[in-house]
N, C-alpha and C positions, 0 to 999 in steps of 0.2 A: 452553745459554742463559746468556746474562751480563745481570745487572742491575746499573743504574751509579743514584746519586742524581742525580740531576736541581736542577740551581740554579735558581731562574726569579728572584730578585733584581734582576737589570740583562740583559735580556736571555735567552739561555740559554747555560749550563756542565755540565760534567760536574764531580759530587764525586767521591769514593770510591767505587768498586765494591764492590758490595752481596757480602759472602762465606757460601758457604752454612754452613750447622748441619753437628753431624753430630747424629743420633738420640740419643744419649745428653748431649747439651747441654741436650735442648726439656724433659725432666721435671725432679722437686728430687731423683728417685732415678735419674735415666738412664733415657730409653726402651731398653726390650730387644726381641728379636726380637716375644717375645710381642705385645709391644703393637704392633708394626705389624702381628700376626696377628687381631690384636681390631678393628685399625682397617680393615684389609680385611672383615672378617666381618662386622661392621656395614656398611660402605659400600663394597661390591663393584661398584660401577659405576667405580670408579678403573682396572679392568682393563679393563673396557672399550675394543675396539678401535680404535674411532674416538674420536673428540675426548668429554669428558666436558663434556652439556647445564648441568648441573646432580645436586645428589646427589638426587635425585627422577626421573633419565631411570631407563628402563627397562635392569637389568643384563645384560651377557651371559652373566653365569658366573650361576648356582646352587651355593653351598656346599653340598655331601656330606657330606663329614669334614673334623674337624682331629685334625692328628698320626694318621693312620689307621698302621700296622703294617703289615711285609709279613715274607712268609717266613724273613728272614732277622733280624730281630728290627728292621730298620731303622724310622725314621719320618721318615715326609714331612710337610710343616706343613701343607696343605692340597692335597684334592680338589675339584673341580668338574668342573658338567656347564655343557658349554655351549651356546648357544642352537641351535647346530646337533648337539646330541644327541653328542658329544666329549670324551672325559675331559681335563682340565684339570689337570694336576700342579703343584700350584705351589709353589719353594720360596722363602724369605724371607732376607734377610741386612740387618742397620741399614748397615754403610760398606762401601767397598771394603778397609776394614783389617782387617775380621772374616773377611774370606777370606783376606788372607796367611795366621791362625791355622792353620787350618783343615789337614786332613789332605788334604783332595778337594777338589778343586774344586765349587761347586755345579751345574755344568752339567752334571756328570758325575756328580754325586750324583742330580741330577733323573733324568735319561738311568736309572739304576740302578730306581727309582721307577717309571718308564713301565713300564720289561722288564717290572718285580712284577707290574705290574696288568694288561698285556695280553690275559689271557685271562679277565678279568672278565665276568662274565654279567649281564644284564638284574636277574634274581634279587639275584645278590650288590652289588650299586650300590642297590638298591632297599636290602637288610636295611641297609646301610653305615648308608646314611639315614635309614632310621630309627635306627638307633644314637644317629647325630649327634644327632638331635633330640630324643630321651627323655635325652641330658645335657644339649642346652641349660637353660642357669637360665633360669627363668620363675616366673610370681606363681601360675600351675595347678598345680591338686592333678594330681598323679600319675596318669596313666591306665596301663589294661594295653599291655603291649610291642605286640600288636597292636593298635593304637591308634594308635601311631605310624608302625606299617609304612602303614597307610591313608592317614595323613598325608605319608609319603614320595611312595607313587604321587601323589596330588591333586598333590602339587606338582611332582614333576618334569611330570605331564599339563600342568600351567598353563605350566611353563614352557617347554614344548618344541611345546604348540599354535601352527598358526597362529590368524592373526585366525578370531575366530568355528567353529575347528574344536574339535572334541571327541575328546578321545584318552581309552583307557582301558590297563588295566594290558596287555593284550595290544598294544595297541599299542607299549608299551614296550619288550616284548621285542624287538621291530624294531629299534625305532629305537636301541637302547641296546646293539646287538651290537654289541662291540669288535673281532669279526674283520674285519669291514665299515669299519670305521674307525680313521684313524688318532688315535694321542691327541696332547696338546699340552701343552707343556710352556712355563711362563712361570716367570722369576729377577724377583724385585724386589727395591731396592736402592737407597740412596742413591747409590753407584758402585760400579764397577764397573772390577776391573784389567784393564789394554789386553788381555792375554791371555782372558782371559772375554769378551769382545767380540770377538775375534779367532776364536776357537773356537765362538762363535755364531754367527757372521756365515757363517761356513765349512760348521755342518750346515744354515743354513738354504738355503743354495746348491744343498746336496747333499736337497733335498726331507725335510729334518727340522724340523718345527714345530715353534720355539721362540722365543722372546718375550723380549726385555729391558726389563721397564721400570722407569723411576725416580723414584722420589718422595724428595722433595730438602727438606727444612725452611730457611727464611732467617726472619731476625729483622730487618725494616723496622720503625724505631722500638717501636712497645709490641706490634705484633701479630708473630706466627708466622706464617709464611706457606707453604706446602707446595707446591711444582711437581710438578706430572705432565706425562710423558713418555713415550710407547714409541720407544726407541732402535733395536731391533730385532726386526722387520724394517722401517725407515726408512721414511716416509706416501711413495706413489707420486704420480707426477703428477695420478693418476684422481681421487685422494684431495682436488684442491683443482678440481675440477669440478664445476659444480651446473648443473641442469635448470630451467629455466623453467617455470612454470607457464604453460599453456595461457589467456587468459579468455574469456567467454563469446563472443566474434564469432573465437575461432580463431587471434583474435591474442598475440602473449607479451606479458602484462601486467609491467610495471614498477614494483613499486611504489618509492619516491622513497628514495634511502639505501640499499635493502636491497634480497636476495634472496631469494626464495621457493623452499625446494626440496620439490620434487614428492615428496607420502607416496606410497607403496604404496597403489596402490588393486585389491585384490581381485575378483573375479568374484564374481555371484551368482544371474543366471540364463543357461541357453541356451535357446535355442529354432533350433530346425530347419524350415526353409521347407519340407519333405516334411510338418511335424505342427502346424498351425496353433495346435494348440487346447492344446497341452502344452508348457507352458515348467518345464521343470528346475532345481531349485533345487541350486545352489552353493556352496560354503563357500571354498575355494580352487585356488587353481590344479592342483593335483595333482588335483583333485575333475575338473576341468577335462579334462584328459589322461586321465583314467581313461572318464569317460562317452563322451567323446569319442571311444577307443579302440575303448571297447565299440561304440559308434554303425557307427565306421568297419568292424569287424568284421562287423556284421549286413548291410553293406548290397554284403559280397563280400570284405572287404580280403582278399588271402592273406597268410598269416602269415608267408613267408618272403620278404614284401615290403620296400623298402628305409625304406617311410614308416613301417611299423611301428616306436613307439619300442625299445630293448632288450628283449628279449624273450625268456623261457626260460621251463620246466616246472620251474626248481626258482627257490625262491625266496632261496635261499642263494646266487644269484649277484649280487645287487644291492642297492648301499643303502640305497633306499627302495624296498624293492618291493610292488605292488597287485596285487592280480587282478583281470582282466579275465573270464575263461572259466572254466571249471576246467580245473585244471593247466597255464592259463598266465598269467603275472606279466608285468610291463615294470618299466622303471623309471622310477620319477617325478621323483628328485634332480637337478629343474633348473629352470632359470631360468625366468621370465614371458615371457622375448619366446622361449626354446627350446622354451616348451611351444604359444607361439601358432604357431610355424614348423612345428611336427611336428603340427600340427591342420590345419591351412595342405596341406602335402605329401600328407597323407591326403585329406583332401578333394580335391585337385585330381589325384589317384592314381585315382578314384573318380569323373573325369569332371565335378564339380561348380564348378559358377562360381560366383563372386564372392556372397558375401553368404547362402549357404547354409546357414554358422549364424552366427547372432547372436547373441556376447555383451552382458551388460549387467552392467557394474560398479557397486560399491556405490557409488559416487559418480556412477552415473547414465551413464556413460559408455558407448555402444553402439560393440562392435567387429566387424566381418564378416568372415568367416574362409570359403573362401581371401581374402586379401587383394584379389587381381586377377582 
């Protein structure tokens, strides 16, 4: 990004182009790493994948630890969880001058960091977290160590639920299995040398999540001004497509100036034209796929059918796995329109026509599944 002043005098001109800070310019004592580790930790929505609302949108990371320790006496500047239940490693540098210092490269520092923590458990993320939090400074007296572990679960539950679902500490263990998952690793940085860039761009090719982004201080007349950026992996085309909303006669409403993009609207009842009088209450789509499954099961499905979603007797083979029967699971780690297609395929596997179950979304919206 290049900012230029702008003349509006006579007309319009370009002034001087506006040159960034570096981090240790913006305090009267030099900002240090720290403090861009204080300013992520307060306002963790700057990692945020997509474009940042506002410092009041919803974040994707969860702070865990800072400076957490691994076997080899190293330290990482922060851990998080992220909204899709993902360890987060993140390390921190002010310019791309503090890495020429440097013995390692950070990307390979990070890279170092991920191996540590690979075989982290449910367990050991949870105690992390509470760690972190009985040092957070705060105005409360002291509570017992477990105290905080309680406080670890609630919040990673809040942050890793969907809308209106309820998770508990067992659910955790699920979804916080690292074998199941890969972690992710983000570099932030004022800049960044062409080599570091080079070397990111290259594991991200090769299916290694890793993340470049940069936050960039400029000094516009008396204010400071901070740019965010993910540089890498680069916003896709998909990235600048937005959906219409629907209005009420069916038509895409317009409204004047702007665009409206379509929230997430969740499921919350089904009901089956075989059971008039029993409509099933919902929480989300996986909720969705799982009754469903079950439904489709009672009314014949065979199990080594093709509509059946993934499906095994252990549940170590899947990243979000549900039971349906005892001792068998599917997996539920998928999309709204993958789960309406595999409810879709079951149904119409099972001889049923159009309209045989019907959804109703929390925004009132009825959908009949199979489709056709």
């Amino acid at each position: 990004m290049e900012l230029f002043n702008l003349q509006t005098a006579s007309g319009l001109s370009l002034g001087k182009k506006v040159i960034p800070l570096k981090f240790k310019e913006v305090l009267p004592l030099g900002a240090k790493e720290q403090d861009l580790e204080d300013l992520i930790v307060t306002f963790p929505t700057l990692l945020n994948w997509s474009d940042v609302a506002s410092i009041d949108s919803p974040a994707d990371l969860l702070i865990i630890s800072r400076q957490p320790g691994t076997q080899t006496r190293k330290r990482a500047d922060l851990f998080a969880i992220s909204s899709d239940a993902e360890l987060v490693i993140i390390e921190i540098k002010r310019d791309a001058q503090d890495e020429k210092a440097r013995r390692e490269a950070m990307e390979f520092q990070a890279i170092r960091y991920a191996a540590a923590s690979r075989k982290m458990t449910a367990d050991a993320i949870i105690d992390m977290f509470a760690k972190y939090l009985e040092k957070k400074p705060d105005d409360q007296e002291l509570e017992p160590t477990s105290q905080y572990r309680i406080q670890a679960v609630s919040k990673l539950c809040e942050h890793l639920a969907d809308e209106d679902e309820k998770l508990d500490e067992e659910d955790l263990e699920d979804r916080l299995d690292l074998t199941k998952r890969k972690q992710k690793i983000y570099l932030v940085a004022a800049g960044y040398e062409p080599d570091v860039l080079s070397a990111c761009a290259w594991l991200q090719e090769h299916q290694i999540d890793i993340a470049c982004f940069r936050l960039r201080p400029y000094r516009i007349a008396d204010q400071i001004l901070l740019e965010r950026e993910r540089l890498i992996p680069p916003p896709e085309l998909d990235d600048f497509f937005v959906e219409m909303r629907p209005s009420g006669d069916g038509s895409v409403a317009k409204p004047p100036g702007s665009i409206v993009r379509q929230k997430s609207d969740k499921p919350s009842v089904m009901k089956w034209s075989d059971d008039t009088e029993t409509k099933q209450s919902v929480s989300s789509w996986k909720d969705a796929l799982v009754e469903g499954t079950k439904h489709a099961i009672e009314l014949g499905l065979p199990l080594d059918s093709d509509a059946l979603p993934k499906h095994s007797d252990n549940a170590n083979d899947f990243i979000s796995p549900r039971q349906v029967k005892p001792g068998l699971y599917i997996e539920t780690n998928a999309s709204s329109v993958q789960i309406m297609e595999s409810l879709s395929k079951m149904l119409v596997d099972r001889g049923k026509a159009k309209g045989y179950l019907q959804m109703i979304t929390k925004a009132g919206k009825s959908i009949d599944l199979p489709a056709e």
